[in-house]
Every structure is written in C-alpha cells, then in structure tokens.
VEXVO-889527 format. One record per residue: residue in three letters; residue number from 1; x, y, z of N, C-alpha, C in turn. Coordinates in Angstrom, 3 decimals, decimal comma, padded with zeros to 6 digits. Each point is the difference from the previous one (the first is absolute). Layout:
BEGIN
residu num n_u n_v n_w ca_u ca_v ca_w c_u c_v c_w
Ala NUM X Y Z X Y Z X Y Z
...
END
This chain:
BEGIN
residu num n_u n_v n_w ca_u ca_v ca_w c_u c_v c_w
Unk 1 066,758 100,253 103,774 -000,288 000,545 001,329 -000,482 -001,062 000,981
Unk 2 -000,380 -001,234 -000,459 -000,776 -001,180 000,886 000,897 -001,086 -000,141
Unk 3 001,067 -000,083 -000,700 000,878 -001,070 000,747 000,362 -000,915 000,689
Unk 4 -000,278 000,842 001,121 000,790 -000,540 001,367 -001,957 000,084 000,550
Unk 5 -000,608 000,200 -000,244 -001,540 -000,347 000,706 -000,565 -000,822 000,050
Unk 6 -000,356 -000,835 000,637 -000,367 -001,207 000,515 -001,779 -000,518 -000,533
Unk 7 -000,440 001,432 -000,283 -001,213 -000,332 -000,427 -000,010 000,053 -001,501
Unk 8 001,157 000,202 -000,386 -000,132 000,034 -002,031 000,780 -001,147 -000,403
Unk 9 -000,295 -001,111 -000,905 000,626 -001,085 -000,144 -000,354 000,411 -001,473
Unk 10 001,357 -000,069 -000,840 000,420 -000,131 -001,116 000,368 -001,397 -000,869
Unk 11 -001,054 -000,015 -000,498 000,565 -001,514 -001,010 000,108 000,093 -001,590
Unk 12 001,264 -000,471 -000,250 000,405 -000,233 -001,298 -000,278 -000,636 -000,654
Unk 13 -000,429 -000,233 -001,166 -000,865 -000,949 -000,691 000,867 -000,197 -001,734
Unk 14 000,901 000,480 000,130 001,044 -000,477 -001,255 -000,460 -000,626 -000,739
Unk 15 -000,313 -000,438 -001,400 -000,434 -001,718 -000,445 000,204 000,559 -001,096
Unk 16 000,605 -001,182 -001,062 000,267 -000,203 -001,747 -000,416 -000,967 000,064
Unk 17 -001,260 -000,181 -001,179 -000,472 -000,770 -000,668 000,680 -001,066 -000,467
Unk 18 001,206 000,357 -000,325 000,473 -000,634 -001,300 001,206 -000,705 000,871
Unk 19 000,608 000,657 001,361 001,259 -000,515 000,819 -000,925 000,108 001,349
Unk 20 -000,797 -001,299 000,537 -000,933 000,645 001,083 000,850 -000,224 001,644
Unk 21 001,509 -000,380 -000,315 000,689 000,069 001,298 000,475 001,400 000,230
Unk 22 000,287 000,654 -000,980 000,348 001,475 -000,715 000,523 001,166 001,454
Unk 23 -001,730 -000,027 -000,004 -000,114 000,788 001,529 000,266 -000,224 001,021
Unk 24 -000,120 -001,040 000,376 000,735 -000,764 001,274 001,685 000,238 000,155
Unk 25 000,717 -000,575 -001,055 001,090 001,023 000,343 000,510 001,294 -000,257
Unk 26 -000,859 000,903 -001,272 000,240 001,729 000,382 -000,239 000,115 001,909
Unk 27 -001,038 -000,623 000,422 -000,633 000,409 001,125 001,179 -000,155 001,161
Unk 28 000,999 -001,440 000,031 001,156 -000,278 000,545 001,062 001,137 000,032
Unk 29 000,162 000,407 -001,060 001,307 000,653 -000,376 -000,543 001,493 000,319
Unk 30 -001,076 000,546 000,012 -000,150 001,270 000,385 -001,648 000,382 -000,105
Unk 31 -000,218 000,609 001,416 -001,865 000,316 -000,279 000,052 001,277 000,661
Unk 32 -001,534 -000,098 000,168 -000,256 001,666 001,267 000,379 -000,438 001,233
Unk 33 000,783 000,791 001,204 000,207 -000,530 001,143 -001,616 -000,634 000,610
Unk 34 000,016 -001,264 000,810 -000,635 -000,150 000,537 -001,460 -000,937 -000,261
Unk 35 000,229 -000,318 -001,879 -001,034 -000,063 -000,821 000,020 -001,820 000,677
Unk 36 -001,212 -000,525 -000,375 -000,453 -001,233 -000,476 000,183 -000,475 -001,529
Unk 37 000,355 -001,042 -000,356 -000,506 -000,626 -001,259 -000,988 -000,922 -000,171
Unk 38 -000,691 000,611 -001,132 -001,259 -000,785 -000,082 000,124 -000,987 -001,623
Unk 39 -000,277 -001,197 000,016 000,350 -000,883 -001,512 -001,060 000,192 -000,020
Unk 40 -000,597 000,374 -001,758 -000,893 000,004 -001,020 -000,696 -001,461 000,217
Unk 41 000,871 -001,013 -000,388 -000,193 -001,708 -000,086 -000,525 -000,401 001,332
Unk 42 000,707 000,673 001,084 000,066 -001,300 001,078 -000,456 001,282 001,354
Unk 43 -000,526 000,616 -000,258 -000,945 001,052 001,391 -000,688 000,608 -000,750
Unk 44 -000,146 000,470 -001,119 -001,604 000,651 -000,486 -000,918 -000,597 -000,597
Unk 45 000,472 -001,578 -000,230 -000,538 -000,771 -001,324 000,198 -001,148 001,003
Unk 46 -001,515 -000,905 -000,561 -000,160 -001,556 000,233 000,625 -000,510 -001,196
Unk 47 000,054 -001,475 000,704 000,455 -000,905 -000,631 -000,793 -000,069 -001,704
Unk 48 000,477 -000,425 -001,215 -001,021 000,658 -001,652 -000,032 -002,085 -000,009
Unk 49 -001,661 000,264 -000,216 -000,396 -001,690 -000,557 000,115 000,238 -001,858
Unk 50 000,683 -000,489 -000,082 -000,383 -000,161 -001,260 -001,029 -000,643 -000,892
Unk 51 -000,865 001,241 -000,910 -000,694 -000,230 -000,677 -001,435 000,486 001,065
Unk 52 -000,196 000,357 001,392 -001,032 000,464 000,646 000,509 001,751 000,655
Unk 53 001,281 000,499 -000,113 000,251 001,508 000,587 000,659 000,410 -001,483
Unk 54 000,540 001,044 000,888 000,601 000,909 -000,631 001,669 -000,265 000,522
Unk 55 000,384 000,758 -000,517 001,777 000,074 000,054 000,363 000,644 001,103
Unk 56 -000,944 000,704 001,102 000,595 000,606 001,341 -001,550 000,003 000,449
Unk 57 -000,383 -001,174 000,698 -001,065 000,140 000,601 -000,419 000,388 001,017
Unk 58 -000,178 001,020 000,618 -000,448 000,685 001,508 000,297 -001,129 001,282
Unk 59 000,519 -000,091 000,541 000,280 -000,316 001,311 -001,619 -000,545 000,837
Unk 60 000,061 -000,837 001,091 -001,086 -000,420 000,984 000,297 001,093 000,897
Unk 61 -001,468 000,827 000,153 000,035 001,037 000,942 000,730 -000,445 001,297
Unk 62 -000,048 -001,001 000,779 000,333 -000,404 000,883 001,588 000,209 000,366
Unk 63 000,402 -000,906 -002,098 001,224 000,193 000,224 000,664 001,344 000,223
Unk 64 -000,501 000,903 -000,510 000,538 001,494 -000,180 -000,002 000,709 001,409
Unk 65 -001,142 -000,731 000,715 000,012 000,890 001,259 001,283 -000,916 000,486
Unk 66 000,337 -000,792 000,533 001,318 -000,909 000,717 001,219 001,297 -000,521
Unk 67 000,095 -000,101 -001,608 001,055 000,289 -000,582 -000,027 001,798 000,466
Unk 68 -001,197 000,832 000,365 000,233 001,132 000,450 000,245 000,351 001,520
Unk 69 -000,702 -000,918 000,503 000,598 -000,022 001,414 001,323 -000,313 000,416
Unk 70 000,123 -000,959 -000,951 001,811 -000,200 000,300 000,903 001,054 -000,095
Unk 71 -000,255 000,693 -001,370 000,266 001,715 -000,489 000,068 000,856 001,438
Unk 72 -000,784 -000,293 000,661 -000,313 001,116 000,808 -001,129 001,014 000,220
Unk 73 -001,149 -000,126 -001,398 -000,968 000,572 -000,391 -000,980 -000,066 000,954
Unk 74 -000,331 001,247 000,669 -001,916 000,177 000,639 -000,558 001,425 -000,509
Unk 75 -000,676 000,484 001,079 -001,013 000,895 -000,977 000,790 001,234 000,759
Unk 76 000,940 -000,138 000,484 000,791 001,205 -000,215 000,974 000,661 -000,441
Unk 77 000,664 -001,310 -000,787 000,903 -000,050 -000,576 000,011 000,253 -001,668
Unk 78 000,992 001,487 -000,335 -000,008 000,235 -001,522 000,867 -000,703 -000,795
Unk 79 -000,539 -001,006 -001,587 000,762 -000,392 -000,252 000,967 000,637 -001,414
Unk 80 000,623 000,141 -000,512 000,490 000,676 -000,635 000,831 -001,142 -001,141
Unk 81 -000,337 -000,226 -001,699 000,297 -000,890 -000,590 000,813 000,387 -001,235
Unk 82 000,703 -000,025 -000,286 000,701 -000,178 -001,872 000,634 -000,710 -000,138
Unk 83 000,845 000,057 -001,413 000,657 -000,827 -000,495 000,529 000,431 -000,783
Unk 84 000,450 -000,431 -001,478 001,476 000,448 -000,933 -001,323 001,260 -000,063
Unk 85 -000,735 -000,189 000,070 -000,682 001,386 -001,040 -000,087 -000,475 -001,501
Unk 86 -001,533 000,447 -000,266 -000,892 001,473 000,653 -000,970 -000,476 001,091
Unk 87 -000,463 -001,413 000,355 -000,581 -000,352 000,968 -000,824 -001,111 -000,722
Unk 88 000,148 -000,655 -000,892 -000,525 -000,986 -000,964 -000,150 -001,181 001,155
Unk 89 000,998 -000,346 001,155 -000,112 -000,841 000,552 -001,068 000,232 001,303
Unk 90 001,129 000,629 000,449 -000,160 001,109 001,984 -001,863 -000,228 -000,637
Unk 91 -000,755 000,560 -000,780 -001,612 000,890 -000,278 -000,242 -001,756 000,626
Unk 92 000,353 -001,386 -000,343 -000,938 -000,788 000,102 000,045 -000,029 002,098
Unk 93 001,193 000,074 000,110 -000,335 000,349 001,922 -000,595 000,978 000,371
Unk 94 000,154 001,011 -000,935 -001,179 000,915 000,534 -001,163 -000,151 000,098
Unk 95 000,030 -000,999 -001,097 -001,882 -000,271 -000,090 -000,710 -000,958 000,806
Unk 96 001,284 -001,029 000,297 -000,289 -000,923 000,706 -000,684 000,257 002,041
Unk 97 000,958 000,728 000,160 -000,382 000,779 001,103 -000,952 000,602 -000,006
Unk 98 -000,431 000,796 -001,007 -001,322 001,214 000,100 -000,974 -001,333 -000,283
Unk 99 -000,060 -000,545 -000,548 -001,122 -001,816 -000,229 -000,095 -000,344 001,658
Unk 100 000,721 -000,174 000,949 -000,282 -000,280 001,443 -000,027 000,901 000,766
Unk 101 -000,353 001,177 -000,450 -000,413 001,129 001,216 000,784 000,824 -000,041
Unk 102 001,609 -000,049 -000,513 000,401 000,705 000,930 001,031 001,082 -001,173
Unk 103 -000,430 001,307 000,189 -000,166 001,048 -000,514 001,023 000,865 -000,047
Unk 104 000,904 000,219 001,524 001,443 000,222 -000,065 001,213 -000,752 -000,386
Unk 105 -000,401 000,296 -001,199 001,081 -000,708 -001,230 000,113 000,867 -001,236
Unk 106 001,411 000,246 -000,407 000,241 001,197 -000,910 000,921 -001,055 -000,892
Unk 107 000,305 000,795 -001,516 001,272 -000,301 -000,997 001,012 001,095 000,304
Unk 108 000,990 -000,310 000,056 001,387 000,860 -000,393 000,235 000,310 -001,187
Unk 109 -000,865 001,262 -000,677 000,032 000,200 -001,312 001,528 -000,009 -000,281
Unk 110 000,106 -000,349 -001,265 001,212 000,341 -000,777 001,145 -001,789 000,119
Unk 111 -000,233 -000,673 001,570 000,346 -001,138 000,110 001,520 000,369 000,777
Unk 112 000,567 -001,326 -000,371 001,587 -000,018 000,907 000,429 000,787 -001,712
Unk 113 000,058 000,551 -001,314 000,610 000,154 -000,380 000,132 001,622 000,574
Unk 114 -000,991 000,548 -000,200 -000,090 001,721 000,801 001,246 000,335 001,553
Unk 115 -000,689 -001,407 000,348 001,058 -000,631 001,414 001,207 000,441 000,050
Unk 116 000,694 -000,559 -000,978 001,199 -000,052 -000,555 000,234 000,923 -000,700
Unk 117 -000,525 001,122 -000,853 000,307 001,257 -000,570 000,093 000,757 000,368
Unk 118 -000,792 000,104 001,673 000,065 000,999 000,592 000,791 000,109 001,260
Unk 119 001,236 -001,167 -000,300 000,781 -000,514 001,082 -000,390 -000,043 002,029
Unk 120 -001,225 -000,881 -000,322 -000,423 -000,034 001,377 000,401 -001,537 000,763
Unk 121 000,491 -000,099 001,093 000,697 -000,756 000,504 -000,715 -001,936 -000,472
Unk 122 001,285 -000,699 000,445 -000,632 -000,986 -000,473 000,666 -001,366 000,774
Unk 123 -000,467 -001,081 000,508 000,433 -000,490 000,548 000,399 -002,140 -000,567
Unk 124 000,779 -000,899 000,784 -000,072 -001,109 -000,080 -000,536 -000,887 000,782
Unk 125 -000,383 000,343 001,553 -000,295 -000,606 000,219 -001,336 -000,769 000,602
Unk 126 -000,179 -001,100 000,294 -001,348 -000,880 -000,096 -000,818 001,230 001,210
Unk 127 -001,170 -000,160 -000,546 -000,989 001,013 001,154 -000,874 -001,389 000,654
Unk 128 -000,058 000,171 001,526 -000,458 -000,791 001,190 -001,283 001,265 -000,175
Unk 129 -001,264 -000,916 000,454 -001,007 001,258 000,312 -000,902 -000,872 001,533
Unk 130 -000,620 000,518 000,602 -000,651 -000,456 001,107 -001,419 -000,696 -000,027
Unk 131 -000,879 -000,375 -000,207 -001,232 -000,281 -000,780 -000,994 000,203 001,010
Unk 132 -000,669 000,189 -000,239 -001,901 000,675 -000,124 -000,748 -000,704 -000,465
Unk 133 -001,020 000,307 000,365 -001,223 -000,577 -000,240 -001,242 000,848 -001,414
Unk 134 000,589 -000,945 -001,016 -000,895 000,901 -000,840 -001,327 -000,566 -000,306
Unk 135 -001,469 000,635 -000,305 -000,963 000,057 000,278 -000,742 000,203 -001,746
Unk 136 -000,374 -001,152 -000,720 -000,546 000,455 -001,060 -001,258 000,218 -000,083
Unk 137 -000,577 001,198 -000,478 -000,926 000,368 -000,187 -000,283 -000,175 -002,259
Unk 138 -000,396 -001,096 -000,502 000,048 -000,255 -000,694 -000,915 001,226 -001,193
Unk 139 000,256 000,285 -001,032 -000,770 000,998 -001,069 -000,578 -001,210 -001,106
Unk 140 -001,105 -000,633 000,582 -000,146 -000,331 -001,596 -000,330 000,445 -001,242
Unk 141 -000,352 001,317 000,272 -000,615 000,914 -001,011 001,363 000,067 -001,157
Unk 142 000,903 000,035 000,449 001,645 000,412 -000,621 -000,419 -001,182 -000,914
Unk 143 -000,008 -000,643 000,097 000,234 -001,957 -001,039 -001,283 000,130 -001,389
Unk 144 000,541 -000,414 -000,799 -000,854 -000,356 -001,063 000,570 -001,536 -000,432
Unk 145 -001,211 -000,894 -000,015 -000,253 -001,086 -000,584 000,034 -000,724 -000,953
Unk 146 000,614 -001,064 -000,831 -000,215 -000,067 -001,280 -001,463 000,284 -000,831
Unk 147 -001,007 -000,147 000,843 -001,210 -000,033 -000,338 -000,261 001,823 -000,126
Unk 148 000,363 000,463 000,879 000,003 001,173 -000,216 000,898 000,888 -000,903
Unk 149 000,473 -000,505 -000,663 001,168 000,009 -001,219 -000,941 000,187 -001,281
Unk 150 -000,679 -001,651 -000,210 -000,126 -000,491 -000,783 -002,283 001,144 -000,047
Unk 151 -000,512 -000,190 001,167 -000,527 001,285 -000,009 -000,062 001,285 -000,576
Unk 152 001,242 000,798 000,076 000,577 001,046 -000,524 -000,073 000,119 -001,685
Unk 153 000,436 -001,209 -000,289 000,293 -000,096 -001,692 -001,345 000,813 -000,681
Unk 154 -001,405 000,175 000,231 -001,311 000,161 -000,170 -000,200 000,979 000,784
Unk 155 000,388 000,869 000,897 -000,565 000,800 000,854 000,716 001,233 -000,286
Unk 156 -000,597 000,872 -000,946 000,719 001,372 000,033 -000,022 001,140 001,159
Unk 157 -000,295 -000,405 001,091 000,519 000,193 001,417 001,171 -000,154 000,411
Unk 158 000,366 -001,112 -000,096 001,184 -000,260 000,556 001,320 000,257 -000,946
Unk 159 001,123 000,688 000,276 000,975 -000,472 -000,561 000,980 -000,690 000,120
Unk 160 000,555 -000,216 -000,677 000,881 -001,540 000,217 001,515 000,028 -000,310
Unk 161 000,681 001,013 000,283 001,440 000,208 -000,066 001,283 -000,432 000,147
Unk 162 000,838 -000,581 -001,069 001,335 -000,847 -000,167 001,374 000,822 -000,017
Unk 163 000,425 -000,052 001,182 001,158 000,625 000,298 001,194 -000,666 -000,642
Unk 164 -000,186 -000,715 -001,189 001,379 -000,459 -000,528 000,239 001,072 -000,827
Unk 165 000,982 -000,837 -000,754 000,778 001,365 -001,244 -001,226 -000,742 -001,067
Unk 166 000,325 001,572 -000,810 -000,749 -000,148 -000,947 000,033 -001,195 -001,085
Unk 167 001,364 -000,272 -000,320 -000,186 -000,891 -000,524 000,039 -001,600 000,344
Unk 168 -000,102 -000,396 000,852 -000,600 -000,989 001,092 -001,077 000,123 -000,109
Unk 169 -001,086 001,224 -000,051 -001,529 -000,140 000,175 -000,326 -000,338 -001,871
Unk 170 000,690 000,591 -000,431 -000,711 -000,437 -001,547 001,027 -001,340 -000,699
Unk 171 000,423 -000,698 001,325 000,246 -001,454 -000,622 001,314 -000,168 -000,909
Unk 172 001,328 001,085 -000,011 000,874 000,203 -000,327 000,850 -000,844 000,047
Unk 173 000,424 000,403 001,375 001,107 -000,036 000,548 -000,160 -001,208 001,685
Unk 174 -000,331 -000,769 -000,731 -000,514 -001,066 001,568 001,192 -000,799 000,096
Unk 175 000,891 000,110 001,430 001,066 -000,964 000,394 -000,441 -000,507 001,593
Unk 176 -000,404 000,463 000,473 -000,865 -000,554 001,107 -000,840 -000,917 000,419
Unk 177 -000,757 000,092 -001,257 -001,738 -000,903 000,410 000,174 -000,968 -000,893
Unk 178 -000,909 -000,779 -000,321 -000,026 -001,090 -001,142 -000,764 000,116 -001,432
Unk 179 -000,790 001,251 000,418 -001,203 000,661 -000,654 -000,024 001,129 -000,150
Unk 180 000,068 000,932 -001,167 000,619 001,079 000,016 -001,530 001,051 -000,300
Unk 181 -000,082 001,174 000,021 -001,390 000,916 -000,027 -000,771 000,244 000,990
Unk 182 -001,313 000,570 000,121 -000,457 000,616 001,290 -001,167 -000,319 000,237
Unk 183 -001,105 000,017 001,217 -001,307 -000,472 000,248 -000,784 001,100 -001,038
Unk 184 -000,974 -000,351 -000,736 -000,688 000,950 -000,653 -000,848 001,236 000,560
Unk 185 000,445 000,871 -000,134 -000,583 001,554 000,355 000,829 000,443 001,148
Unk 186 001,031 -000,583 -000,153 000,903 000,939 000,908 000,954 001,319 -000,630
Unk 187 000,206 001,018 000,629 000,466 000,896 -000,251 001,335 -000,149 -000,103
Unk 188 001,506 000,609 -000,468 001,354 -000,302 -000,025 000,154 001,321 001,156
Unk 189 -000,015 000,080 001,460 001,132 000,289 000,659 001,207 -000,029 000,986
Unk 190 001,041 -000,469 -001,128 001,209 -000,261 000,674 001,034 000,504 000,699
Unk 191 -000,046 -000,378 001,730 000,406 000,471 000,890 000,950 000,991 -000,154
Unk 192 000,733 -000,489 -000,951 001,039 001,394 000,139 -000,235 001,363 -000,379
Unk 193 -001,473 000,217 -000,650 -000,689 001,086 -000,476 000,229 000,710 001,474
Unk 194 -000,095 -000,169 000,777 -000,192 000,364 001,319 001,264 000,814 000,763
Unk 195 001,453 -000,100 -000,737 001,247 000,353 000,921 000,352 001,114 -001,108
Unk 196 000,904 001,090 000,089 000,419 000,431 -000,568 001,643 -000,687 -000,606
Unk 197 000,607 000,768 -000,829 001,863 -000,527 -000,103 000,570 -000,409 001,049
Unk 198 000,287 000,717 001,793 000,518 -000,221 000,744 -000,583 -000,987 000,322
Unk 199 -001,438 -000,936 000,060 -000,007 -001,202 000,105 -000,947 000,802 001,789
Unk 200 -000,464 000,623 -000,527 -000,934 000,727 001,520 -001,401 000,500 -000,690
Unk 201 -001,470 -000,329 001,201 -001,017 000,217 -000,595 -000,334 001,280 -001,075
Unk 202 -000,584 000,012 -000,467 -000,335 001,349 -000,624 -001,359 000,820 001,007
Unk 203 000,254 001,051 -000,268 -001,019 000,903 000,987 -001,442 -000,326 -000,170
Unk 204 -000,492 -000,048 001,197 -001,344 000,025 000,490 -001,169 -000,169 -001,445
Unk 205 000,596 001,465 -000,190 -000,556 000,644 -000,881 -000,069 -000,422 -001,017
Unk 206 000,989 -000,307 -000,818 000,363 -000,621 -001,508 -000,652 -001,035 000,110
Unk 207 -000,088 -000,624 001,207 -000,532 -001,728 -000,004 -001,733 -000,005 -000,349
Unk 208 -000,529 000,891 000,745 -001,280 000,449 -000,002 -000,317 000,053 -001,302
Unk 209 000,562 001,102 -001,167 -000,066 000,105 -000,822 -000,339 -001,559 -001,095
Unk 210 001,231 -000,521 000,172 000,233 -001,778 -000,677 -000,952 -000,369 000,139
Unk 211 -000,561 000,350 001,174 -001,196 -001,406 000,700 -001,120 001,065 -000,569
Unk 212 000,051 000,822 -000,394 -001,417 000,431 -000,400 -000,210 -000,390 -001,629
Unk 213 000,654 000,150 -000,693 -000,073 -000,634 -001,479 -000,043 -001,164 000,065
Unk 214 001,026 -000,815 000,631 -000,534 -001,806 000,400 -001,411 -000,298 000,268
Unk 215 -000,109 000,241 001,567 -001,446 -000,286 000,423 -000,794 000,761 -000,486
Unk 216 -000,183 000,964 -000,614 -001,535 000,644 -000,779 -000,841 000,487 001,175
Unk 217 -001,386 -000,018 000,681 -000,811 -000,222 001,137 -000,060 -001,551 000,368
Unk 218 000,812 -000,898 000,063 -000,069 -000,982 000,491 000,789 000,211 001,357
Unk 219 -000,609 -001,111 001,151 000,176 000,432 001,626 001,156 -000,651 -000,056
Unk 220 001,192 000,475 000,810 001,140 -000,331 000,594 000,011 -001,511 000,706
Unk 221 -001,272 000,335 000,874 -000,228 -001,165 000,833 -000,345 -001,534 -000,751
Unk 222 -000,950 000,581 -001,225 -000,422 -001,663 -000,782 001,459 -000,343 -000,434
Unk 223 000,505 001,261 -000,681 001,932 -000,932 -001,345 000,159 -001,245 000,810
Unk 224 001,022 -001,006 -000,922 000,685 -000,727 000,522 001,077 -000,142 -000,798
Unk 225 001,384 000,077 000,524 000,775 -000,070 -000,693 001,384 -001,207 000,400
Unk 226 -000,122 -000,338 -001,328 001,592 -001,437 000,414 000,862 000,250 -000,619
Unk 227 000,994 -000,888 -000,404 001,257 -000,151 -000,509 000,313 -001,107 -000,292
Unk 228 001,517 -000,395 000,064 -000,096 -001,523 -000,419 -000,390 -000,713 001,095
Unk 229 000,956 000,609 001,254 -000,668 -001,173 000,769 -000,863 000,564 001,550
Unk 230 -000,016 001,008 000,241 -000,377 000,774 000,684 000,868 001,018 000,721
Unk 231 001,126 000,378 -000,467 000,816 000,500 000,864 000,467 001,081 -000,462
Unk 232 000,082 001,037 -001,463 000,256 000,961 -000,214 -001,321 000,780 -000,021
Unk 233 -001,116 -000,465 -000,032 -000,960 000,276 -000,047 -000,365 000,946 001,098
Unk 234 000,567 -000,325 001,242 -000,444 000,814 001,446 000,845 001,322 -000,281
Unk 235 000,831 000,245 -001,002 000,570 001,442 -000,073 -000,952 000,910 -000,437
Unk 236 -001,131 -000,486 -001,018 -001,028 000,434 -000,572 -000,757 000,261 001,198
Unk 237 -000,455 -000,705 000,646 -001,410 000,169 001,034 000,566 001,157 001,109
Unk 238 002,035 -000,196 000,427 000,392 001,087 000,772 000,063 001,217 -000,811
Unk 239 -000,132 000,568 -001,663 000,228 000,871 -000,249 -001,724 000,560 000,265
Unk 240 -000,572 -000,692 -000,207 -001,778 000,300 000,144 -000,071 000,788 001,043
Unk 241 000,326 -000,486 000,721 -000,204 000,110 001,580 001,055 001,675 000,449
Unk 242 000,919 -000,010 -000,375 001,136 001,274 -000,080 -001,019 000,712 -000,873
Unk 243 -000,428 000,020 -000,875 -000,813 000,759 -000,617 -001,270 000,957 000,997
Unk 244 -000,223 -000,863 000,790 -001,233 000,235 000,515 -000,974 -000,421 -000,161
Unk 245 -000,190 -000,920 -001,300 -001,075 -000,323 -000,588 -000,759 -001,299 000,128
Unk 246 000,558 -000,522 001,258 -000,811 -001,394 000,376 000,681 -000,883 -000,420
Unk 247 -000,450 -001,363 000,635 000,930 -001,309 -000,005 -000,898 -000,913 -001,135
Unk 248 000,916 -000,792 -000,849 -000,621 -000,902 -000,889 000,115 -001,411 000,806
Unk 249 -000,301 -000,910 -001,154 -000,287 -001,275 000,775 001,577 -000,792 -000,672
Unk 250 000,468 -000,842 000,847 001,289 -000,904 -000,586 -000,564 -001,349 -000,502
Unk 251 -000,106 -000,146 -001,541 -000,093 -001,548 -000,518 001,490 -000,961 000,735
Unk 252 000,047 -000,404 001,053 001,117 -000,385 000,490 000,730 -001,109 -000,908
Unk 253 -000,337 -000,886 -000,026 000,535 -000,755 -001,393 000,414 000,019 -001,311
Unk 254 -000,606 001,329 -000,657 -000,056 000,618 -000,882 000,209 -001,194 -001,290
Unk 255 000,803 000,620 -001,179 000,279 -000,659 -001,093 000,087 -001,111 -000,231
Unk 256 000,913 -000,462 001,100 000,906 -001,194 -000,141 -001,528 -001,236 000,869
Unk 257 -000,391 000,871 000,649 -000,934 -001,106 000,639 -001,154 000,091 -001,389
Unk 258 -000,514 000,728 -000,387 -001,311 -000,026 -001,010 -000,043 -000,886 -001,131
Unk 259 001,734 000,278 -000,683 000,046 -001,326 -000,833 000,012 -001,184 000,263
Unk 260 -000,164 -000,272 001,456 -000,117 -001,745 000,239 -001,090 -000,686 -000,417
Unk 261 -001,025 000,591 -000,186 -000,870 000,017 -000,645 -000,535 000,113 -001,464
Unk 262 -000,224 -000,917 -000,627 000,241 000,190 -001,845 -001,539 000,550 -000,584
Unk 263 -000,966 -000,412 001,029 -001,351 000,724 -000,305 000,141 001,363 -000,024
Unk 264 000,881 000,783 000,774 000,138 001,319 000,462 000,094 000,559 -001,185
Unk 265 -000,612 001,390 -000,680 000,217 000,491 -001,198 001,513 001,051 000,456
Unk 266 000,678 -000,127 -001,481 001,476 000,491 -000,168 -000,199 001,352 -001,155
Unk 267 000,436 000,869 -000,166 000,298 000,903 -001,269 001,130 000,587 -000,015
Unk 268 000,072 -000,009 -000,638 001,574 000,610 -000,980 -000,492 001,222 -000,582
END
C-alpha cells in the first residue's frame, strides 16, 4: 500500500554468509519496487581488525548517520526492512536504527520469500532517493560491553542469551569462528526458535510463553544476548520486543569478538 510513498523507504538487506556478493545480485535481478540495498559487509558493518573485533563490527555512529541521510531517513520517515527471510539479516537494521533514536522502523515478516509466494510485484530497477537530514539520538542502554558480558557470567540477574544453533553453542558444529563453544552461563536461544515453517514470526503470544521458561523472573532489560558476530542476534531482541516484553541489551561483537581474547573463559 506504501510503495509509491515518499515517506516509507524500503531497504533490502539480502546477505549469505557463505556467497557475501549473493545479495547484491538477487537484489539486481529482482527486489520490492522502490527498495534500497543495504550490504551486511560494507553499510552495516565497520571495517573487522583482526584479533581486536568481531566479524561484523557496528559501524561509527557518525558513519551511519551520512549513510541514512543519504537513504533519505528523518524522523518522519518509516523505514521498512527484510531480506531472503525470516529476518536473520533485515533484525540487525532494525536494531541499528532503534540504537539512534529512531523508532519508525518495522521487519517485513516472512521476508522477500512470502514476497514472492504471494506474487506481489517486483521490480529491476536502481532506486534514486532524495536525502534528509537524519538526527541520532543515540540508546546506550541497548549496548552491552565485554565487561558487562564477562560481569554476567556471576550474576544470576542477568541473562546471557546465544542466538546460535544449538549445536554451535555446545561446540559442535563450529565453521565460522576459530573457537568453537559458548561464554559460560549462557542460555541456548537460537534465533530461529523465533519464526514458524513459513519462515514468519511466531505469535506474540507463543513468544511470551518461550521467554518465560528462558528468562525465569530475570528483567528483560538486564539479558544480553549475542551470536557469532552480532547480527542474528537482533532477531532475538526484535522478537522480545514483538512480544511486548521489553528490549535486551546487544553484545555487539559477540562470539567472534570474545574469543580474541584467550583469558576469556570458553565451555563446551
């Protein structure tokens, strides 16, 4: 219905891990009319030092505001994000945005695959947008620290939640990192707990439920939850939040940044 509206800017956020040009050309050959593309590597993620970050390290606020103004982004403008689906990618722009203020920003449950099942139009070509002046109002409350990580391990307050697959958290199945297993006293839940088959959230409700056997009486607001490198992780903090049940904190570096560190305790 917002299309053709000048105040809803749609960006695509496509990305494979494993083929990371991947999305860039699905995005060529066919998207939502009108959409933006956004690279995982090279617009949501700084440059990775090796041996001091993580594998998709958060962007310079500064830079992000340039890169949203160019978008077209101000505070009246809704932004609207997915990708192949279920939103493993699109959740880290969501989060990224709600981290600088700015609040009108949604997922396209279900992704471009729903897109495409439900034969809704689709286009090739490049989207021109006009740019604005966007205005960050920064959340530091959203961010958790390594120190505040490493905090957690001892504090049965806080919980400390790993949105990988399960067997990634118990040190299985590691093709990613260099170091395979999880920060000690973290809980296993992996993002996809969160979508149903069609690859679309699960209800309100059901989620509530999850999160009540997970978290126990522990506050929404203390959790912190990562991943490998910080980026499937924000599907977790957007299902929180769809829940109703309050926003957690993002270990932004997550996994891949913690093992740079060999003092850091590991368990399997």
């Amino acid at each position: 219905q917002h299309l053709n509206d000048s105040r809803w800017l749609i960006v695509d956020c496509r990305y494979y891990l494993e083929k990371p040009q991947q999305g860039v050309t699905e995005y060529a050959q066919s998207h939502i009319p009108g959409a933006l593309y956004a690279h995982l590597d090279k617009d949501l993620s700084s440059s990775v030092v090796p041996g001091e970050t993580g594998r998709h390290p958060l962007p310079d606020v500064n830079a992000l505001c340039n890169l949203f103004s160019r978008w077209g982004v101000d505070e009246s403008v809704q932004v609207v994000v997915y990708d192949q689906g279920p939103g493993m990618i699109a959740a880290r722009l969501w989060w990224m945005l709600r981290w600088l203020g700015h609040n009108a920003v949604a997922l396209m449950d279900g992704g471009w695959k729903k897109w495409l099942e439900e034969g809704k139009p689709t286009a090739r070509e490049a989207t021109a947008t006009s740019s604005r002046q966007f205005r960050a109002r920064v959340h530091e409350e959203m961010l958790a620290g390594v120190d505040d990580v490493l905090a957690s391990i001892s504090d049965a307050n806080v919980a400390l939640l790993d949105a990988r697959s399960a067997d990634r958290f118990r040190g299985e199945n590691e093709t990613l990192d260099p170091v395979a297993g999880h920060i000690p006293g973290a809980l296993c839940v992996p993002f996809m707990n969160h979508v149903d088959q069609r690859g679309c959230l699960r209800p309100a409700e059901e989620l509530r439920d999850m999160y009540a056997e997970w978290l126990g009486d522990s506050q929404v607001s203390n959790a912190i939850v990562y991943c490998g490198s910080g980026v499937t992780a924000a599907l977790n903090i957007l299902a929180l939040v769809y829940a109703g049940l309050g926003t957690a904190r993002l270990y932004p570096d997550s996994w891949s940044h913690w093992i740079t560190d060999e003092r850091r305790p590991v368990e399997i």
